[in-house]
N, C-alpha and C positions, 0 to 999 in steps of 0.2 A: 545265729549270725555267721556270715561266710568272712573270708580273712579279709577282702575289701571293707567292707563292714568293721570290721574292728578296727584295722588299718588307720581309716575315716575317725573313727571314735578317739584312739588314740590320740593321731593328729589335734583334734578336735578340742578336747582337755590339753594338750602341751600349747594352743594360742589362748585358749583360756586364762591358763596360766602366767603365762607369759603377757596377756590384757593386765592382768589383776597387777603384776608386778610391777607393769609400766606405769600405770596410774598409781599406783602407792609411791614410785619416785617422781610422778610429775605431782604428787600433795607432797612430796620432801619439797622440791625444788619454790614450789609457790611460796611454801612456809620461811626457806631462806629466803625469795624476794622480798616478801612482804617486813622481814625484822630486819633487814639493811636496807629498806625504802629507794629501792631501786624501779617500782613498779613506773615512773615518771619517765629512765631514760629507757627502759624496753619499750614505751609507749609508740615511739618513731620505728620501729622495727616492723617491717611489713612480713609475717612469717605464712602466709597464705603461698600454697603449694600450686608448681603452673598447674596441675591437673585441675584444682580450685578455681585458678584464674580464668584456666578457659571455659569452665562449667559458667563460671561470671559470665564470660563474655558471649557466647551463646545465650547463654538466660537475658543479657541485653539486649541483643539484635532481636532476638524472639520478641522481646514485652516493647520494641519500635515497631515491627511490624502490626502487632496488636494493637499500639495506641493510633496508627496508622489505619487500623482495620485494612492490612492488607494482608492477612495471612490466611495459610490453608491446613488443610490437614497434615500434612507434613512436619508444617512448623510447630503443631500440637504437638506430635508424635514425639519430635524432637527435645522441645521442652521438658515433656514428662520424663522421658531416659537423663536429661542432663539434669530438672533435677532430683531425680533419683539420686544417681550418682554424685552430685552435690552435697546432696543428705548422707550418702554413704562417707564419703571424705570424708564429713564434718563428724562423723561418729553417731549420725543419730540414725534414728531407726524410722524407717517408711512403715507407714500403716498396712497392716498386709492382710489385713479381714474383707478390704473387698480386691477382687480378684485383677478387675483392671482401671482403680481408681485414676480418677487424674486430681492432678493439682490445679487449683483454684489459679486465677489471675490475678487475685488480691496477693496470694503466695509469690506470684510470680513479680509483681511491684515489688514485695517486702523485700526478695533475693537482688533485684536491681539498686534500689536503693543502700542498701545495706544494710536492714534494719533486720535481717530473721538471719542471725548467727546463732 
């Protein structure tokens, strides 16, 4: 391994680390909402990030021109990167076994709607 190489690795275990951390305080934090039954008034709290918001609102324009059947390759192309990156935000992980999948248009109603968080 050359020093970029470890570098990288390094790095790599310190967000690691620092993943595991944040999550073991965000299971502290649920655990005090949930035993001061506070889950009610955080419920009006919109904590969706603009970079979220706009991945949203792209993913809608896109699935109007769809229901519209007025779109092109472009607006696939689009789609897929935004949500990719949607899935990225949200912490989850894109299927990466095939090399240039796309997403479904059932995916892409689920995202408009609000229904695949």
């Amino acid at each position: 391994m050359d020093k970029f190489e470890i570098d990288i690795k390094h790095e790599l275990d310190a967000l690691q680390k620092q993943i595991s951390e944040l999550e073991a305080e965000n299971g502290r934090i649920k655990e005090v909402i949930k035993a001061n039954d506070l889950e009610e008034e955080l419920d009006d709290i919109d904590c969706t990030s603009l970079e979220e918001k706009i991945c949203i609102d792209g993913i809608r324009d896109i699935a109007l021109k769809v229901e519209a059947a007025n779109y092109d390759d472009k607006d696939i192309k689009n789609f897929d990167t935004l949500y990719r990156t949607l899935r990225s935000i949200r912490g989850q992980s894109t299927p990466s076994t095939k090399k240039n999948s796309k997403a479904s248009v059932t995916d892409l109603l689920k995202i408009v709607s609000g229904t695949n968080k």
